[in-house]
Backbone as ProteinMPNN parsed JSONL, in Angstrom:
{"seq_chain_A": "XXXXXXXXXXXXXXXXXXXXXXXXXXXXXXXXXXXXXXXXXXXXXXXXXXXXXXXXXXXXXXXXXXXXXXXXXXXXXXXXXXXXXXXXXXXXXXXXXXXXXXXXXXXXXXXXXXXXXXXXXXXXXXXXXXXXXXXXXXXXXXXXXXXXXXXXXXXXXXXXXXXXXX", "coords_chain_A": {"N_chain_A": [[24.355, -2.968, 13.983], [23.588, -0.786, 11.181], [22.773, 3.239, 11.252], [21.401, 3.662, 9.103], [20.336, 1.733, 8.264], [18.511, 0.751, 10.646], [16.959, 2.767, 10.558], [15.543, 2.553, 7.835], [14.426, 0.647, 8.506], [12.506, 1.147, 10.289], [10.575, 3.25, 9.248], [9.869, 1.154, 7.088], [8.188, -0.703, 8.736], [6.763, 1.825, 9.313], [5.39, 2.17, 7.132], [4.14, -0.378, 6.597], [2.302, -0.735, 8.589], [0.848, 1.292, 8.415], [-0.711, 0.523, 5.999], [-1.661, -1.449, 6.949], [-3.826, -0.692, 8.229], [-5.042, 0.842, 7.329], [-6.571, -0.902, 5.856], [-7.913, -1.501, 8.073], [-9.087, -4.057, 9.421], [-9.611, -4.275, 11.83], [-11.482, -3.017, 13.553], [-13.465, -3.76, 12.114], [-16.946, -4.64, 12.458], [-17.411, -7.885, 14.93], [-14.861, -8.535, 14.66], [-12.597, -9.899, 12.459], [-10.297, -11.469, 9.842], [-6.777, -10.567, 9.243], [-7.169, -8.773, 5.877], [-5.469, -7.601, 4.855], [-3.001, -7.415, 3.358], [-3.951, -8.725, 0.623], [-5.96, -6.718, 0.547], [-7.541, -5.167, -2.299], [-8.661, -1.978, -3.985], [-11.534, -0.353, -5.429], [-13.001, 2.303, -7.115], [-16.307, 2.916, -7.295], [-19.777, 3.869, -8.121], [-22.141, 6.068, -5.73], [-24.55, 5.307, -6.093], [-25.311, 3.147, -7.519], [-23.627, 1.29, -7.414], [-21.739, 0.62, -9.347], [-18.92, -0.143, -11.206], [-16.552, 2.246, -11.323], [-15.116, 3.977, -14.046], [-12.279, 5.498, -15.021], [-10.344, 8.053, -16.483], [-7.512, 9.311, -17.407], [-6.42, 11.412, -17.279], [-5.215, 14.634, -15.451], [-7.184, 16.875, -14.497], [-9.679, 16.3, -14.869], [-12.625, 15.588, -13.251], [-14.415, 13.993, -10.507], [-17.547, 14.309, -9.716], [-20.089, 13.642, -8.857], [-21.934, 12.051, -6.457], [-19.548, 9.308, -4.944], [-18.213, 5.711, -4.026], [-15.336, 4.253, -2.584], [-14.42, 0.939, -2.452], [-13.269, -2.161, -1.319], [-12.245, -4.557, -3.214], [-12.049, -6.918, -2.693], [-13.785, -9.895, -1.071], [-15.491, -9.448, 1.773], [-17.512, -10.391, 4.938], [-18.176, -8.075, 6.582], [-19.021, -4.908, 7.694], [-17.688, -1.746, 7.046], [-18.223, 0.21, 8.97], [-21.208, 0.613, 11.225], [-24.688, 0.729, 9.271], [-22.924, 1.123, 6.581], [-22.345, -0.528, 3.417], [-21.207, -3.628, 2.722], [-17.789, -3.895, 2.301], [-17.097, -1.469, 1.835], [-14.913, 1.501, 2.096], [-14.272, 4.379, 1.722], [-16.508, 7.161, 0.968], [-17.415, 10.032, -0.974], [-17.869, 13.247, -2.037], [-17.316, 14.214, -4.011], [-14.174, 14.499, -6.243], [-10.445, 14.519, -7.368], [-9.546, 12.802, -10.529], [-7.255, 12.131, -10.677], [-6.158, 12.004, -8.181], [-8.221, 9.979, -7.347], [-7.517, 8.053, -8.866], [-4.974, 7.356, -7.82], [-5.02, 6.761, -5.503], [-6.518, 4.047, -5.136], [-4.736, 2.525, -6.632], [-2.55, 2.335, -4.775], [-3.43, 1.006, -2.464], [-3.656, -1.172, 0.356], [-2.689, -3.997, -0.215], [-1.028, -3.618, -2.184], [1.294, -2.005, -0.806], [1.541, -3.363, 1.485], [3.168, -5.173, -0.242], [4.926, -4.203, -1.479], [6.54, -3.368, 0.84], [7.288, -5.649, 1.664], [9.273, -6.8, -0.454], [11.552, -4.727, -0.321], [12.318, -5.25, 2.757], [13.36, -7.43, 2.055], [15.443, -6.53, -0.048], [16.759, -4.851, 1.627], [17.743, -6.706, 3.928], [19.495, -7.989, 2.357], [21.547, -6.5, 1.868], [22.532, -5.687, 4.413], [24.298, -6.862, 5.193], [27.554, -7.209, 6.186], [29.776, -8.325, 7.556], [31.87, -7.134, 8.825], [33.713, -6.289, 7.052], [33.492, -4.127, 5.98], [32.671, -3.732, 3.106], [29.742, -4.234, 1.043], [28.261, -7.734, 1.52], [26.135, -8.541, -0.554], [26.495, -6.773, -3.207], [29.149, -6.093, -3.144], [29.891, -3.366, -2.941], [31.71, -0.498, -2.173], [31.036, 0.385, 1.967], [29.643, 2.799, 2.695], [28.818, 5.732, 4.809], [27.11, 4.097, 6.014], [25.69, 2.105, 4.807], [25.575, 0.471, 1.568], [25.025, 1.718, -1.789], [22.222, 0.566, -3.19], [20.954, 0.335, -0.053], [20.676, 3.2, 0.418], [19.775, 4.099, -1.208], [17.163, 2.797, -1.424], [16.402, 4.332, 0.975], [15.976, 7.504, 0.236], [13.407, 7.825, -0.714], [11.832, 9.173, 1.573], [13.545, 11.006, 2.111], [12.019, 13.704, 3.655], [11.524, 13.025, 6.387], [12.542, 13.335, 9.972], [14.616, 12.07, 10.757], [16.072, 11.593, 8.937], [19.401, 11.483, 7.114], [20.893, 13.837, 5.73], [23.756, 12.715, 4.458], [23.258, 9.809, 3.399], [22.216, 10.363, 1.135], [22.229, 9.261, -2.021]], "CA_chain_A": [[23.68, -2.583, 12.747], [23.772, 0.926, 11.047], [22.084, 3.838, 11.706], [20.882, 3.897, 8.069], [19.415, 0.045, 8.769], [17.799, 1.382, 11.661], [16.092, 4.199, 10.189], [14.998, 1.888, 7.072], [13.212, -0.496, 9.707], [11.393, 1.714, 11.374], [10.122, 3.285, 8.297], [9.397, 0.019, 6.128], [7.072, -0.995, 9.958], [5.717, 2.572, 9.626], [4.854, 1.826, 5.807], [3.242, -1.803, 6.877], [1.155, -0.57, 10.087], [-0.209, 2.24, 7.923], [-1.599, 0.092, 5.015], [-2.701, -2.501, 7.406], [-4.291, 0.014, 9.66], [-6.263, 1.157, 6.341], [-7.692, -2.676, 5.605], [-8.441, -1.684, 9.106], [-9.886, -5.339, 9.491], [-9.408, -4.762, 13.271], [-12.308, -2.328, 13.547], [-14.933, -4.231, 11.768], [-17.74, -5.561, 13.813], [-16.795, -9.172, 15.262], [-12.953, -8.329, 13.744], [-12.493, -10.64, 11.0], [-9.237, -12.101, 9.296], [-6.606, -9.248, 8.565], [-7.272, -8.569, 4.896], [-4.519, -5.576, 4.338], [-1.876, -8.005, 2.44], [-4.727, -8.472, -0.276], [-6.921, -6.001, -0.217], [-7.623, -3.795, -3.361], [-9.467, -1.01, -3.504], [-11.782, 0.429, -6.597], [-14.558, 3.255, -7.053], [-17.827, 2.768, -7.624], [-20.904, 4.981, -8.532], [-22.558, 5.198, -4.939], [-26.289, 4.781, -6.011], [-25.518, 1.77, -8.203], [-22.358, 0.102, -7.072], [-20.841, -0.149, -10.364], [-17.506, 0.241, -10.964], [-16.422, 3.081, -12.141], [-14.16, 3.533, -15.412], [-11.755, 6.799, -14.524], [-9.518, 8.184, -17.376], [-6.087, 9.332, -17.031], [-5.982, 13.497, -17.657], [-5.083, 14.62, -14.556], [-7.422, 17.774, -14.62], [-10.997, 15.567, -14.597], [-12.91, 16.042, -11.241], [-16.069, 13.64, -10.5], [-18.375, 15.751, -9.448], [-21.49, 12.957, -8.61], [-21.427, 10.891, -5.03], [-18.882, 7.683, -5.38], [-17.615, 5.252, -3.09], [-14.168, 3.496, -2.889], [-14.664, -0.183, -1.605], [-12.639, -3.172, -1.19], [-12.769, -5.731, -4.317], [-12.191, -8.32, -1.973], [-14.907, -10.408, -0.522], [-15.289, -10.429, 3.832], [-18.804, -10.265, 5.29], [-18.382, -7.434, 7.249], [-19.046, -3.823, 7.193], [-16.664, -0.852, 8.151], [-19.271, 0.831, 10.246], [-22.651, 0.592, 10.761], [-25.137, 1.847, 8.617], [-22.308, 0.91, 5.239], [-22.63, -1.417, 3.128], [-19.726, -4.335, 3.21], [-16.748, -3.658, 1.413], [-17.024, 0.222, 2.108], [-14.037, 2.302, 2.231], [-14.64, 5.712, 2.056], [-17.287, 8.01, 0.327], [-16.46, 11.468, -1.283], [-18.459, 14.175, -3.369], [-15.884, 15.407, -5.51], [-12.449, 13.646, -6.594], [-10.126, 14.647, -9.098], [-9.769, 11.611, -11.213], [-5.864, 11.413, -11.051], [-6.137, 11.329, -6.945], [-8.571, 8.882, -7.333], [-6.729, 6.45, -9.519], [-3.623, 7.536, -7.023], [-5.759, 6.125, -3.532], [-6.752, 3.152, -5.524], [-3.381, 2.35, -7.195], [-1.694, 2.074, -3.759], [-4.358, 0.245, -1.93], [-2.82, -1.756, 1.073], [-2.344, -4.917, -0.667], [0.604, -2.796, -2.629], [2.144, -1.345, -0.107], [1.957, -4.386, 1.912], [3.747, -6.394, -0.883], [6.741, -3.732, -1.361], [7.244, -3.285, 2.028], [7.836, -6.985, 1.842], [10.051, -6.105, -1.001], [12.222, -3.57, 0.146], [12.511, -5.61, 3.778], [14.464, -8.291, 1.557], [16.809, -5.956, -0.106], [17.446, -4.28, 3.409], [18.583, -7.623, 4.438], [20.244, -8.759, 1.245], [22.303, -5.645, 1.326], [22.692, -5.123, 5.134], [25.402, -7.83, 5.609], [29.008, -6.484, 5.892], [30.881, -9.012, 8.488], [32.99, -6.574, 9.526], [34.594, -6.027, 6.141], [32.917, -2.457, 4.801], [31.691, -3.804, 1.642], [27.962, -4.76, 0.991], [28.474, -8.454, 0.759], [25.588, -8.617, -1.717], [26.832, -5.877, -4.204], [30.89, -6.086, -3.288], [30.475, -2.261, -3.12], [32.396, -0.524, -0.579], [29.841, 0.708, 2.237], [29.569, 4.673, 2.854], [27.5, 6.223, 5.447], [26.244, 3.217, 7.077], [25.102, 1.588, 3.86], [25.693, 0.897, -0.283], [24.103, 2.435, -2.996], [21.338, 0.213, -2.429], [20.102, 0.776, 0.913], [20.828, 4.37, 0.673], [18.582, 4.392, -2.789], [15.753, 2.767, -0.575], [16.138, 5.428, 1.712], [15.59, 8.431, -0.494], [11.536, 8.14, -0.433], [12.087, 9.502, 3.201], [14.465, 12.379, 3.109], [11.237, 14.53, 4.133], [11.555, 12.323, 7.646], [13.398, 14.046, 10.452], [15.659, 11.7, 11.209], [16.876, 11.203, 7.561], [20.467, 12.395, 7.168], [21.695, 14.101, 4.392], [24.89, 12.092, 3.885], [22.272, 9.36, 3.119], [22.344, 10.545, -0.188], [22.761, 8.282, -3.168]], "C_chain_A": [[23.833, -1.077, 12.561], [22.588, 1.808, 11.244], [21.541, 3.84, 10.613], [19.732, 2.341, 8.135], [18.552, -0.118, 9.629], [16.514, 1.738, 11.343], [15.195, 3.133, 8.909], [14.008, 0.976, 7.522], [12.448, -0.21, 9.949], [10.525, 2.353, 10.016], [9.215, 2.176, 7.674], [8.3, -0.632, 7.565], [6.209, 0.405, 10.005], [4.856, 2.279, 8.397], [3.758, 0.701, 5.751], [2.404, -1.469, 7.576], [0.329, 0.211, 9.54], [-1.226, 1.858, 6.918], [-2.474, -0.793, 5.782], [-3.731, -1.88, 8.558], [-5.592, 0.791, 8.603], [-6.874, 0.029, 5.769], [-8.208, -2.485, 7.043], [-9.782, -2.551, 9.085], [-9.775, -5.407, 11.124], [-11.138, -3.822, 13.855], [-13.647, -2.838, 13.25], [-15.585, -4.892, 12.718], [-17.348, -7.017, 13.499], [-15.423, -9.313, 14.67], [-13.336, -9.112, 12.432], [-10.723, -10.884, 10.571], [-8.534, -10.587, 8.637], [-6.144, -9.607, 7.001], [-6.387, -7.989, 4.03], [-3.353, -6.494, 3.694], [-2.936, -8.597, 1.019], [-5.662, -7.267, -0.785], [-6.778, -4.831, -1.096], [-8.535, -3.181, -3.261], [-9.954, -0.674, -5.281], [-13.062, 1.22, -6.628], [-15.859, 2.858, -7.657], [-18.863, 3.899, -7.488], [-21.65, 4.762, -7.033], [-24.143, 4.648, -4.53], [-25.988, 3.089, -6.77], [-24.712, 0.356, -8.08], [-21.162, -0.636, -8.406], [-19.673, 0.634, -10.864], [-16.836, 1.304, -12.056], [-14.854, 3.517, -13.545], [-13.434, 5.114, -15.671], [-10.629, 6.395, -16.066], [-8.354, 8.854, -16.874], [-5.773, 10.707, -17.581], [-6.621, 13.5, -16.26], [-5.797, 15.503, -13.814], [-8.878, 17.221, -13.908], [-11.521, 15.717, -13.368], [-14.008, 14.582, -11.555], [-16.718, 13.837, -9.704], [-19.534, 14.693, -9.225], [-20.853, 11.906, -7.169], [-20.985, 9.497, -5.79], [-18.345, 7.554, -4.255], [-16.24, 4.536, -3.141], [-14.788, 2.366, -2.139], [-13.384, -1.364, -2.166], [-13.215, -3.824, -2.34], [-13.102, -6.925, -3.647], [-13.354, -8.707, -0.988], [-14.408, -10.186, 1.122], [-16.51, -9.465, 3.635], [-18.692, -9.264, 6.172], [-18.582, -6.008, 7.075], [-18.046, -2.974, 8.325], [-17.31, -0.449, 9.371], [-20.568, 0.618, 9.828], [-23.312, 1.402, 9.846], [-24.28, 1.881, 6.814], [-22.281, -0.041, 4.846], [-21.519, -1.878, 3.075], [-19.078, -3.583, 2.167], [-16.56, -2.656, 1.788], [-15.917, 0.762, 2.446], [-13.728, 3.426, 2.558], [-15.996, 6.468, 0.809], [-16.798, 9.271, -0.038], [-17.777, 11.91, -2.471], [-17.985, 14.413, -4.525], [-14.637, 14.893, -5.322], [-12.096, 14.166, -7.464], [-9.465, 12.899, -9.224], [-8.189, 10.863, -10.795], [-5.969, 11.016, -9.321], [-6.633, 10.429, -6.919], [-7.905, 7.915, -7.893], [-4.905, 6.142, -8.479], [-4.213, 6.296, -5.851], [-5.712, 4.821, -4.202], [-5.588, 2.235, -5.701], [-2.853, 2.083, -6.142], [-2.253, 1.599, -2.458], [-3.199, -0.674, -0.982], [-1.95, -3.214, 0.527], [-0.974, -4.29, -1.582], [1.735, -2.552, -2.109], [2.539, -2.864, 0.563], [3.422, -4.891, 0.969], [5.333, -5.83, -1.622], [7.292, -3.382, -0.071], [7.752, -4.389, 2.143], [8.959, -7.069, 0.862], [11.875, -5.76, -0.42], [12.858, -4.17, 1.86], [13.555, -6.923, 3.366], [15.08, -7.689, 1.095], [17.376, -5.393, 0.847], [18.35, -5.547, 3.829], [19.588, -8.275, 3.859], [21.742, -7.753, 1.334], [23.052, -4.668, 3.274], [24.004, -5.786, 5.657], [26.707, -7.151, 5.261], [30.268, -7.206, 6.202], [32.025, -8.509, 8.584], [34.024, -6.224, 8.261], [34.846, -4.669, 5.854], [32.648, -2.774, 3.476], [30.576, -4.78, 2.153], [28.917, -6.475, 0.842], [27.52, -9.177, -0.157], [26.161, -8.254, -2.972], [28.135, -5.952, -4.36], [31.025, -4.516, -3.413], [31.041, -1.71, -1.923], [31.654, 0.465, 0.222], [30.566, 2.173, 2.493], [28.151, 4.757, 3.394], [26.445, 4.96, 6.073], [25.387, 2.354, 5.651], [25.558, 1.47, 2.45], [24.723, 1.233, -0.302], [22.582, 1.854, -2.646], [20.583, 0.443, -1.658], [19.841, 2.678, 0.936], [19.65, 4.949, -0.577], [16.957, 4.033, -1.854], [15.594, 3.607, 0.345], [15.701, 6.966, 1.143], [14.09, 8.97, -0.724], [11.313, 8.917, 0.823], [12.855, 10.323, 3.697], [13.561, 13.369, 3.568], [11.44, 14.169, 6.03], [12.687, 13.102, 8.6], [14.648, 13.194, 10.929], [16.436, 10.74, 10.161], [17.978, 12.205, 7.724], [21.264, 12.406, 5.442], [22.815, 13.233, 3.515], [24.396, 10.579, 3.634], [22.088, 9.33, 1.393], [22.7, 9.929, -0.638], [23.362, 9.05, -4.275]], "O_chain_A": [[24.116, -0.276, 13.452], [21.478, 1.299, 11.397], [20.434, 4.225, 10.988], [18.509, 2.262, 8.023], [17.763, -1.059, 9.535], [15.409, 1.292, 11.652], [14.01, 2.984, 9.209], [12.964, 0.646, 6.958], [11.44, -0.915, 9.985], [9.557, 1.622, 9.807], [7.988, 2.254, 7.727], [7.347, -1.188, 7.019], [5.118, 0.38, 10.576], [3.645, 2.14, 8.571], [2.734, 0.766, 5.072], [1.337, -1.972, 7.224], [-0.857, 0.144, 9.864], [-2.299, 2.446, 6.783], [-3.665, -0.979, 5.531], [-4.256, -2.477, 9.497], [-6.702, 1.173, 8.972], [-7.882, 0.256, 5.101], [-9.03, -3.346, 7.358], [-10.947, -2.208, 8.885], [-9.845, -6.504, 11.678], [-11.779, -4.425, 14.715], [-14.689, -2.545, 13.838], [-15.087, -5.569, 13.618], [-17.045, -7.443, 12.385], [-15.056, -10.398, 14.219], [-14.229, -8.874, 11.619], [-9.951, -10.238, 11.28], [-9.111, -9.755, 7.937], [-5.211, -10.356, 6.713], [-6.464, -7.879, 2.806], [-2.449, -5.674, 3.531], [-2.126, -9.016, 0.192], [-6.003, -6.933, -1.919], [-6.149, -3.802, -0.851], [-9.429, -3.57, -2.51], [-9.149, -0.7, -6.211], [-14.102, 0.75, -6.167], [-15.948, 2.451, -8.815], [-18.66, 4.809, -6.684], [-21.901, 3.586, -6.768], [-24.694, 4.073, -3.591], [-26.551, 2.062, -6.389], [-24.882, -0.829, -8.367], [-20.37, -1.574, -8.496], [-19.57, 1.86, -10.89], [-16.679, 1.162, -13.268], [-13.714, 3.057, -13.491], [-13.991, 5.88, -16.458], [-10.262, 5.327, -16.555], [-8.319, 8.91, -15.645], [-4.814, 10.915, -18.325], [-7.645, 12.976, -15.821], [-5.576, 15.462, -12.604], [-9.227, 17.53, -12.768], [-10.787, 15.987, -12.418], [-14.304, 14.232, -12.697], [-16.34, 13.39, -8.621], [-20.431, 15.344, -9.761], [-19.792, 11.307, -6.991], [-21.534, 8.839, -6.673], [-17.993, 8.455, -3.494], [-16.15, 4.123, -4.297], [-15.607, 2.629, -1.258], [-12.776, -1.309, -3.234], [-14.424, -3.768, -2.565], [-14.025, -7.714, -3.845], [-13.804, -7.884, -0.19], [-13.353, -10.579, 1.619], [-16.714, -8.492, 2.91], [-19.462, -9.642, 7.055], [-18.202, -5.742, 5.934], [-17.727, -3.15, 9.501], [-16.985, -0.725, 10.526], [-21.037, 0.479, 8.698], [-22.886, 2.509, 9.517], [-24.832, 2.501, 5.905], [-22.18, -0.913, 5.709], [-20.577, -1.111, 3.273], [-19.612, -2.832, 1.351], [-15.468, -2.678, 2.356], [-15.762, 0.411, 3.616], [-13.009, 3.665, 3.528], [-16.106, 5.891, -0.273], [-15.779, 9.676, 0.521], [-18.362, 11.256, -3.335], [-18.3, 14.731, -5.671], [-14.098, 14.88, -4.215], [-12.828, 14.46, -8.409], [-9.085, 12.116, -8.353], [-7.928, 9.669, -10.645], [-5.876, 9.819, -9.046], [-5.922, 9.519, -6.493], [-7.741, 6.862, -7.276], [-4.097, 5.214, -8.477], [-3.735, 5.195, -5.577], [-4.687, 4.232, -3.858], [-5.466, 1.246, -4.978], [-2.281, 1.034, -6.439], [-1.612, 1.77, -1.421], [-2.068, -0.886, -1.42], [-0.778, -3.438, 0.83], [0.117, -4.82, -1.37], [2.862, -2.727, -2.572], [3.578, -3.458, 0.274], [4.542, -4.947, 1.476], [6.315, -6.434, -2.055], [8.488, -3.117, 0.046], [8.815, -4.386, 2.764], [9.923, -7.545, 1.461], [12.902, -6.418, -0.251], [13.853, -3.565, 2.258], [14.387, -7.364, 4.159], [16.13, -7.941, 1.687], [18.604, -5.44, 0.921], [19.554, -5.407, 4.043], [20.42, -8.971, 4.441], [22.831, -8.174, 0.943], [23.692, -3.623, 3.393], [24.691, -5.217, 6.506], [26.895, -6.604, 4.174], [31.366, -7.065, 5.664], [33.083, -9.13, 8.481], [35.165, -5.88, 8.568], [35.912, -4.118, 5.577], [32.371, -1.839, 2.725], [30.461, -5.608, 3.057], [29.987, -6.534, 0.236], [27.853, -10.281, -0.589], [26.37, -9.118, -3.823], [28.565, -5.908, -5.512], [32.079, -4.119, -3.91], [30.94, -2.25, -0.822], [31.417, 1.505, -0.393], [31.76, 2.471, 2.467], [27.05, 4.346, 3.029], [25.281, 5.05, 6.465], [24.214, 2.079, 5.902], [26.013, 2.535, 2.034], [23.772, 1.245, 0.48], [21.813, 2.516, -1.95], [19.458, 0.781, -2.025], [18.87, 3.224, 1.46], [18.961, 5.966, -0.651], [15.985, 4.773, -1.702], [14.413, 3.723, 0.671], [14.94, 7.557, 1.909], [13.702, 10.129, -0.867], [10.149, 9.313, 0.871], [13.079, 10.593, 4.877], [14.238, 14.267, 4.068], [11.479, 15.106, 6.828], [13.709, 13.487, 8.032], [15.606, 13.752, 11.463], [17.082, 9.703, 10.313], [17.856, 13.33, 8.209], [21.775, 11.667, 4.6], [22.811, 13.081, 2.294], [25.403, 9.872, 3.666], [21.866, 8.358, 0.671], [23.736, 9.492, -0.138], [23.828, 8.464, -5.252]]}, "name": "protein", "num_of_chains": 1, "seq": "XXXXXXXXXXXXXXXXXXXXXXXXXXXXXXXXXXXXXXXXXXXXXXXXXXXXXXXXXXXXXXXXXXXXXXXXXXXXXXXXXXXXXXXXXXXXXXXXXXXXXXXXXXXXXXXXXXXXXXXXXXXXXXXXXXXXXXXXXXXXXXXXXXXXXXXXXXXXXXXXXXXXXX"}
C-alpha cells in the first residue's frame, strides 16, 4: 500500500477516536452504549434548558451562562453533579464558534470519516498497473487526484508531504 494510503488511515482513525472520545460514552457512570455515531449536540440556556436559537453574524458573543448537551436520549450523566445529556458549559461564546462545535458534533464526523474511508478504498486499488482503477487516472505520488484531494485537510500534519498536492 502507499505511503499516501497510510497516512490517510491513520488520520481518518485519528478523526473517528476523537469524535468518539467526545460522545465520550466510555466515561459515563455504569458506561452505557457508545453513542458518538449519533450523537448531536445543541445549546441551551443553562437556567432553563431551552434551546437556544443562535443567528449567523459571526461577530455576536452570548454573554449569559449556556450549556451544550446531547439531543440524544441515554440516562446517564457526564459527571456527577450534571444533569444528563451535558456536554460542556461556557460563559461567553461567540455565536459563529458556537454554531461551529455544534455543527460538527461527533455524529458528523463519525459519518464522513465513514465517508472518506470508502473513497480511500474505492480509489486505493491499482493491481500493479499505476492507474486508480476507480477513476482510470494515472496514479502520482502514491495516489490520484482523489486520495490526494482527501488528503489536503491535513497538510498542517507532520508527516504530510508536499508532493501530496492536488
Amino acid at each position: 500500500m502507499s505511503d499516501l494510503v497510510d497516512f490517510l488511515r491513520a488520520r481518518l482513525f485519528e478523526d473517528e477516536d476523537t469524535a468518539r472520545w467526545a460522545a465520550d460514552y466510555r466515561s459515563r457512570p455504569r458506561g452505557g452504549p457508545d453513542t458518538s455515531a449519533v450523537e448531536r449536540w445543541q445549546w441551551v440556556e443553562a437556567e432553563t434548558g431551552e434551546r437556544l436559537r443562535l443567528g449567523r453574524r459571526p461577530m455576536d458573543h452570548i454573554q449569559r451562562p449556556v450549556e451544550m448537551r446531547s439531543v440524544n436520549t441515554y440516562p446517564w450523566q457526564s459527571r456527577p453533579g450534571v444533569g444528563p445529556h451535558h456536554v460542556l458549559d461556557v460563559r461567553w461564546v461567540k455565536e459563529g464558534v458556537a454554531l461551529h462545535v455544534a455543527r460538527h458534533s461527533p455524529a458528523r464526523v463519525v459519518a464522513e470519516v465513514q465517508v472518506k474511508r470508502h473513497l480511500l478504498e474505492h480509489h486505493s486499488g491499482m493491481n500493479g498497473t499505476g492507474v486508480c482503477q476507480t477513476c482510470g487516472e494515472a496514479v502520482r505520488d502514491g495516489g490520484c487526484s482523489t486520495l490526494r484531494l482527501l488528503a489536503m485537510p491535513y497538510a498542517d500534519h507532520p508527516a504530510y508531504r508536499t508532493a501530496w498536492r492536488a
